[in-house]
N, C-alpha and C positions, 0 to 999 in steps of 0.2 A: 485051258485057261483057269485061273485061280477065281473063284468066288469070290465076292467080299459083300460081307454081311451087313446091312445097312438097316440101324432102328433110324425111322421117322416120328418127329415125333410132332400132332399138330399137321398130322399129315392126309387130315381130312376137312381141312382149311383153304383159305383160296391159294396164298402160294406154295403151300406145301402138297396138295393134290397136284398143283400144277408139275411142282419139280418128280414127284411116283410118277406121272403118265409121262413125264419126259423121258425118266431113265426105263420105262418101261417098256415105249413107244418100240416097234418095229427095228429102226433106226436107231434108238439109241446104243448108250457106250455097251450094251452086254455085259457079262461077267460079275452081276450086282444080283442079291436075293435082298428086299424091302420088307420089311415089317411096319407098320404102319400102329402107332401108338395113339391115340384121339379120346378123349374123353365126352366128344361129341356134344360140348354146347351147344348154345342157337347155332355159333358160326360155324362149327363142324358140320360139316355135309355128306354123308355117303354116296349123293348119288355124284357129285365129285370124283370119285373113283370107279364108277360103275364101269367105265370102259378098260381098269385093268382086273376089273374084278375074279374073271378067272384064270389070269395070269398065273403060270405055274412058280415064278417068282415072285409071289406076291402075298401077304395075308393080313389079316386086320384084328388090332385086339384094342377092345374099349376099356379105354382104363385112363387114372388120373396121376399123372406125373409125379404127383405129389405123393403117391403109395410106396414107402420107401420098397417094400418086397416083390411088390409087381417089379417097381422099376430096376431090381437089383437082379432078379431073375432073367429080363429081359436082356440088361447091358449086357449081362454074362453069356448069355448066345448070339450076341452081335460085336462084329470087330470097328465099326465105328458108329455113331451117334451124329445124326442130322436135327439140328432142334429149333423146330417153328413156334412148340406149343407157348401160346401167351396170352394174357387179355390185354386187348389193346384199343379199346373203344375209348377217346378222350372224356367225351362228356360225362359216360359212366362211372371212371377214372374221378373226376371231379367229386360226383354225386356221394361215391361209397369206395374207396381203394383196397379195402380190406382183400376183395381176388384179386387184384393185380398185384399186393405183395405177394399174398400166398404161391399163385400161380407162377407171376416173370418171377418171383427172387427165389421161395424156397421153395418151386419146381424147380427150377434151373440147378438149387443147391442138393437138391436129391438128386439128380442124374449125374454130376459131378463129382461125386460121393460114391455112388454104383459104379462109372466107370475106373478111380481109384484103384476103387477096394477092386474089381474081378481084374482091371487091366493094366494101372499104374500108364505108362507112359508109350506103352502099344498100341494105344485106338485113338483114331484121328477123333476129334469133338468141335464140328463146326455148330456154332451159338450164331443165329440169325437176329440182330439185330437192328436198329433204325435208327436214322439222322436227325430224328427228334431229341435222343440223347444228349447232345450240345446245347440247346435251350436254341435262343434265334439269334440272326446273325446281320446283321445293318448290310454291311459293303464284304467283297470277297468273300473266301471259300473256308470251309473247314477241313485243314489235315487230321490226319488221325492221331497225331502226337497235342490236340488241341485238348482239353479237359473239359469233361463234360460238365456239364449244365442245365440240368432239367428242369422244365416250366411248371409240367402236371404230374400229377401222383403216377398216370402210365407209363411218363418216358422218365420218371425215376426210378421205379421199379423197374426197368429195362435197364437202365444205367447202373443198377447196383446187382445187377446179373453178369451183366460186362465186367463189372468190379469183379465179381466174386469169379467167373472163368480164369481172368486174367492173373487172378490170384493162386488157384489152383494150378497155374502153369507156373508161376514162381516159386510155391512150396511147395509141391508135387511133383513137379514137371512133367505134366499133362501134355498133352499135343491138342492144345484149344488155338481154334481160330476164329475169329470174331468178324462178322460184317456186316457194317451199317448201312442199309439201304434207303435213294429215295423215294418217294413216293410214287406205290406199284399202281397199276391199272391194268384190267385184261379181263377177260370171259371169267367167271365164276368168282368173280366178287361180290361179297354181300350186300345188297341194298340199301344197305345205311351211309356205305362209303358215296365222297362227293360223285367220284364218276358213275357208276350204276344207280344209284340215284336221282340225278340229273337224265341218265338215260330214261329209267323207269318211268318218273314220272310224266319227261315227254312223251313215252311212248302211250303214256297212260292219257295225255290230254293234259297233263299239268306243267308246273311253271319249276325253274331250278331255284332254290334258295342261296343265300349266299351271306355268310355272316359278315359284320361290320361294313364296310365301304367295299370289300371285294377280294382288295388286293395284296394281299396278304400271296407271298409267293413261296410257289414252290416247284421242287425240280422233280419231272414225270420220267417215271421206268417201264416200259411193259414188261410183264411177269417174264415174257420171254426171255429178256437180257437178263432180270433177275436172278433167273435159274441159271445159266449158263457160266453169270459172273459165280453162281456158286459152286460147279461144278469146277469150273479153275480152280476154286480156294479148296475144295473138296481133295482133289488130287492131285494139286503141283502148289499150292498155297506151302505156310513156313509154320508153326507152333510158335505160340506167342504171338501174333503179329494180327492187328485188326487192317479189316482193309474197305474202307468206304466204294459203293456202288452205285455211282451217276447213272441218270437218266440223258443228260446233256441239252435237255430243254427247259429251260426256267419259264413260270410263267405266273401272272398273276391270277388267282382265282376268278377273276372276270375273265381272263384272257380265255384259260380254259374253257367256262362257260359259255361266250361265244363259240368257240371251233365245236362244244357239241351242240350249241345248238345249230349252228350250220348243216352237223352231221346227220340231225334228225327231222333238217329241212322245215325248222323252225324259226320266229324272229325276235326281236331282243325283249319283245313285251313278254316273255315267259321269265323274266329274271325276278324276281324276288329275296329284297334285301329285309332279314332279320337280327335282331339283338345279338351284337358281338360273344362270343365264348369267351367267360373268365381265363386270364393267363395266356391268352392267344398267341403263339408266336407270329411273329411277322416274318421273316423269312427264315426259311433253309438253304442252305448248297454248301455242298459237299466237294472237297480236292479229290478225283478218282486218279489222280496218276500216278499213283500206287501203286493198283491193280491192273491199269493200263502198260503200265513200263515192266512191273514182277513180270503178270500173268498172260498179257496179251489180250483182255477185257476192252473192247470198245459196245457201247450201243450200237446194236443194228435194225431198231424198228422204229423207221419214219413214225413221228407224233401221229400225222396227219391221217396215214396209211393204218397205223395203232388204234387211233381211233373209229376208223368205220369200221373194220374189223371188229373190234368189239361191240360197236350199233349193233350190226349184224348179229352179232351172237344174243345179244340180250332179244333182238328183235323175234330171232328163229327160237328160244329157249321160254317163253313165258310160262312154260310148266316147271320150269326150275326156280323162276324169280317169284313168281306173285304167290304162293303160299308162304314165301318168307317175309313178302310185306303189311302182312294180314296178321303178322307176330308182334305182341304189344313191344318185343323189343326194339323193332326194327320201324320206326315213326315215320312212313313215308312225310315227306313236305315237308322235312326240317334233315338240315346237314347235322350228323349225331356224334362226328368224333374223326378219329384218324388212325390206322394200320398201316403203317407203312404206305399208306397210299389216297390220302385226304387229305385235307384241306383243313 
C-alpha cells in the first residue's frame, strides 16, 4: 500500500487532534504518515494527542504557520496539506484582529505559496473552513455558490482565506478544496466554547450564560461527522469546489441550553442572560446537499446521544478541563466567542 504523506496543520486543536486520532485510531483508513504542525496557543493542547503520541505514524513539530521556511520545508516532505490552524475566538476577533489576519489570511497565504512553489498542482490542499463566513441568514439555507459575508473581523479573515485558496486554484491550479462547517461540539473542546462551557460550569455548580434574548440559531455537528465529512473531501472531494458541512439540527441557543442542562440534570434557574455581542449574527444553516449527493456525507450522531456523550467526557476528564479555565483567557461565566462550534 502507497503512504500518503499528510501535514496537519492546527493539529493540536479540538477538531484537528480529533481528525490525527481518527486517521490514526486502530481502525482507521491506514496508509497515511501525519505530521502534526501547531504553534501551540492557549487553544493548542498536546495532551489532545497524547493517545497517538507514540504512534510510528505520527510526529509533532511546533511551529508557526506564518514561518515562510519552516512551512516551505515541511510542504516539501508532505504530499498533501490538512489545514485547521486559525484564530477563531469572536469576541477576541472584535477586541484586536490583528492574529486573525495574520494567522487565518497570511498563514493560510504562506502554505499556499509552499505547496506552489515544491508541488504546483500534485497535493491535495483541504482549507477547513466555517459557515460564519456568509454573515447570518433570516429564512432558508446557504449554498456554496452564495457569496460570502462576514459579520466579524474572524469570519472575515476566514473568508478572505477562502478567497485567496480559491484563487490559487484559478491561477495555479492548485488542487484546493474548501469546507465550511457548522457549528462543532464533542470531547476536547476549549472552555470558552458555549457547549463545554455550559457543561463546565454546571459541573462546577454554576449557571449557563447566554447572550442577548437566546435565540440566536444555530446548526450542531459533532466533531465526529466533522471529520468524516472531511475525510470524503480528503479523498473522493473535486479541486476547486467548496463544500458546506451540516450538522442537521438547528436550534436556538436557549434550545441547546436546555437539552444540557437536562444532560447535567440541572433546571432552568441556571440560565443566565448577558449583554448581547456586537455584530451578532442571528442565524446560520447551511445547504449540505452537495456533499450529501457528491460524497455520500450524512450526519450520523443523534444530538441527544452527542450530547451525554460529551457530559460524560467533560465529566470523567476534569484534569484536562479545569487548568484551562483558570487561564485569564478562557473567562469561565461568560460565552467568549465562536470556532466552528459556538454560539
Amino acid at each position: 500500500m502507497n503512504t500518503t504523506r499528510i501535514l496537519v496543520t492546527g493539529g493540536a486543536g479540538f477538531i484537528g487532534s480529533h481528525y490525527v486520532r481518527t486517521l490514526l485510531r486502530p481502525a482507521g483508513p491506514g496508509g497515511v504518515r501525519i505530521t502534526v504542525l501547531d504553534k501551540l496557543t492557549y487553544a493548542g493542547n498536546l495532551a489532545n494527542l497524547r493517545p497517538v503520541a507514540g504512534h510510528p505514524a505520527y510526529r509533532f513539530v511546533r511551529g508557526d504557520i506564518c514561518d515562510s521556511l519552516l512551512v516551505d520545508r515541511l510542504v516539501a516532505e508532505h504530499d498533501q496539506v490538512v489545514h485547521f490552524a486559525a484564530e477563531s475566538h469572536v469576541d477576541r476577533s472584535i477586541a484586536d484582529g490583528g492574529d486573525f489576519v495574520r494567522t487565518n489570511t497570511l498563514g493560510t497565504y504562506t502554505l499556499l505559496e509552499a505547496v506552489r512553489r515544491r508541488h504546483g498542482d500534485r497535493a491535495v490542499f483541504v482549507h477547513v473552513s466555517t459557515d460564519e463566513v456568509y454573515g447570518s441568514i433570516e429564512h432558508g439555507t446557504w449554498p456554496e455558490t452564495d457569496p460570502v459575508l462576514p459579520s466579524s473581523p474572524y469570519a472575515a479573515a476566514k473568508a478572505a482565506s477562502d478567497l485567496l485558496a480559491l484563487a490559487f486554484v484559478r491561477t495555479h491550479g492548485l488542487d484546493v478544496r474548501v469546507t465550511r462547517c457548522a457549528n462543532n461540539y464533542g470531547p476536547h473542546q476549549h472552555p470558552e466554547k458555549l457547549v463545554p462551557l455550559a457543561i463546565t460550569n454546571l459541573l462546577d455548580g454554576g449557571d449557563v450564560p447566554l447572550y442577548g434574548d437566546g435565540l440566536h440559531v444555530r446548526d450542531w455537528l459533532h466533531v465526529d461527522d466533522h471529520v468524516r465529512a472531511l475525510e470524503l473531501v480528503r479523498t473522493r472531494g473535486r479541486a476547486g469546489q467548496v463544500y458546506n458541512v451540516g450538522g442537521g439540527t438547528q436550534l436556538t441557543n436557549r434550545e441547546m441550553a436546555d437539552r444540557l442542562l437536562a444532560a447535567c440534570g440541572a433546571g432552568p434557574e441556571r440560565i443566565r442572560y448577558v449583554e448581547d455581542r456586537k455584530g451578532h449574527d442571528r442565524r446560520y444553516a447551511v445547504d449540505w446537499s452537495k456533499i450529501r449527493c457528491e460524497l455520500g456525507y450524512a450526519p450520523r450522531k443523534d444530538l441527544d446521544r452527542g450530547l451525554a456523550d460529551t457530559v460524560a467526557w467533560y465529566r470523567a476528564n476534569r484534569s484536562w478541563w479545569e487548568p484551562l479555565r483558570r487561564r485569564p483567557v478562557a473567562q469561565a461565566g461568560r460565552p467568549t466567542g465562536t470556532d466552528h462550534g459556538l454560539a
